[in-house]
C-alpha positions, 0 to 999 in steps of 0.5 A: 775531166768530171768534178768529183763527187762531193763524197769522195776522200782519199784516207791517209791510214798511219800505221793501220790508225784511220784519221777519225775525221774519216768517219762519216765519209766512211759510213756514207761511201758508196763504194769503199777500197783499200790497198791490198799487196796480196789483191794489188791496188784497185784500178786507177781508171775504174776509181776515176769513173766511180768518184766522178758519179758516187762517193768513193772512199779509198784508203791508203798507207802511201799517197804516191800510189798510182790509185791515190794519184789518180784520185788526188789529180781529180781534186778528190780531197786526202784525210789524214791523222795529225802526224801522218807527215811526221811518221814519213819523215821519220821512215825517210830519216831512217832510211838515210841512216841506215845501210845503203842510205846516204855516206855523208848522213851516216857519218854525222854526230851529234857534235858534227850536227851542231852547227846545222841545228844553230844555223837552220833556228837562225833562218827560221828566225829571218822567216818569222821577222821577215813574215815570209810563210813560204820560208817559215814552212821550209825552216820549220821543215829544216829544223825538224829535221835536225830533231829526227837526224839527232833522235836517229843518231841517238838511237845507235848508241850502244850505251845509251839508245833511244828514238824519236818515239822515246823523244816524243814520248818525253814531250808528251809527258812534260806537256801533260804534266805542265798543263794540269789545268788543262789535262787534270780537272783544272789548277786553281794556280792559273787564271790567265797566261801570267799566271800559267807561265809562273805556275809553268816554271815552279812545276819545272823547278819541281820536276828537275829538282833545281836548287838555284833559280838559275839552274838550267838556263842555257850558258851557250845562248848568245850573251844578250838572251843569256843576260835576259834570261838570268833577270827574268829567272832572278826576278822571279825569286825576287832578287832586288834590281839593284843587285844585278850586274853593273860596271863601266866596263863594257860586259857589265854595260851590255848585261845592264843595258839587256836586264833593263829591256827584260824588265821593261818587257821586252826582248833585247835579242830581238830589239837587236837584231831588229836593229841589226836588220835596219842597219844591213837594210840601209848599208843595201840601200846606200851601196844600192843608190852609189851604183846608180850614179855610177859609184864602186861602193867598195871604193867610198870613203867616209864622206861617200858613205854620208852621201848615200845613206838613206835618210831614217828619223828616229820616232821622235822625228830626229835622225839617230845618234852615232855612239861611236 
């Protein structure tokens, strides 16, 4: 099969809008087509024969059309617009939803989706500490689903409707707002990311009229983010360290212990779950190493847990002490 010509494109047109990047190629095409329902679509063969000798420039609004297909086969390159993706899966979501779609996607709620929406961040999480970009693509693509199902929902509600378009709508007006820097001539109030983050919040605060400094932050959160959050919100406004949750027992020695890593910059959630990863990691390693000798790791006692766990020195060079 011939390279195509240097100058051929496939343009991905999203709801009639031509990507701008599409320009040149358009001016410089030799020949130019478009899917017509009325015409049909242009030959595949005839396109094929065409790119491989003078740029051709072929615009479509469905990449699995047999023209495009043919095309794409070739290695001819697909422009699209930012977003063309995004209106794809939004048609897909509705089409789920809809009557003759799919039984189980028509009977969810927004109270039924939540558990999906809690797990899928989750495994995004796993993907980002893992460095795993094949899964971050997938998780990323599990939780943007969850944001259309929830919008798709939202949207049959008889008292009080609205779309994934109004969503998106609402985020592109609090980024535009948040961002006068940016979007409005310039904020003398940001100088670097510090200063955006603060002027960030107070630009918040203002928009949703808060009273408290700690209106807004999530109660449902896990408890050592919950516990992070409120110090950070609360050393904004300037509440004194000392005035922070402390106690013996063990809530207000967790809240203490998540309020002294916020301060010091750090996440403790994080620090955690790193932790946490550590630990299934060794637990793997030693049921790993017992069944290589032969061992059931279901059937060890204490003294054959010690046995295989692996060796893990701490930064100072020491092994870890248990607290327990």
């Amino acid at each position: 099969m011939s390279a195509p010509h240097q100058g051929s494109v496939v343009v991905l047109a999203a709801e009639g809008v031509l990507p701008s990047a599409a320009l040149p190629s358009l001016r410089a095409a030799a020949h130019l087509f478009a899917t017509d329902p009325a015409l049909g679509d242009p030959p595949p063969g005839a396109l094929v024969e065409l790119a491989a000798a003078e740029p051709v420039v072929l615009v479509v609004d469905d990449l699995d059309l047999p023209a495009a297909k043919a095309l794409t086969a070739l290695g001819v390159p697909v422009l699209a617009a930012p977003g063309t993706g995004l209106l794809a899966a939004a048609r897909v979501m509705d089409v789920l939803r809809s009557p003759g779609g799919c039984p189980w996607d028509a009977e969810q709620t927004h109270a039924s989706l939540r558990q999906y929406l809690v797990e899928e961040c989750y495994e995004l999480l796993d993907a980002i500490d893992e460095g795993d970009r094949v899964a971050l693509r997938e998780e990323l693509g599990d939780v943007l689903l969850q944001v259309l199902f929830h919008a798709r929902v939202a949207e049959e509600d008889a008292a009080d409707p609205f779309t994934v378009d109004d969503v998106a709508r609402d985020l592109v007006t609090k980024l535009v707002g948040r961002h006068p820097h940016v979007f409005s001539g310039g904020d003398p109030a940001v100088r670097d990311a510090g200063t955006q983050e603060l002027r960030w919040e107070e630009l918040k605060q203002t928009e949703k009229r808060r009273e408290s400094c700690v209106d807004g932050v999530a109660s449902g959160q896990p408890a050592l983010a919950l516990a992070a959050k409120l110090t950070q919100r609360t050393a904004r406004a300037n509440l004194p360290a000392d005035l922070l949750p402390a106690g013996e027992d063990v809530g207000a020695r967790l809240f203490a212990t998540a309020a002294r890593a916020r301060l010091d910059g750090t996440d403790p959630e994080d620090a955690a779950r790193a932790v946490a990863r550590r630990f299934t990691a060794d637990v793997r390693a030693a049921e790993l190493a017992a069944r290589a000798d032969g061992v059931d790791p279901a059937r060890m006692d204490h003294d054959g847990w010690r046995r295989y766990w692996p060796a893990r020195e701490s930064q100072d060079g020491t092994r870890p002490r248990s607290l327990i």
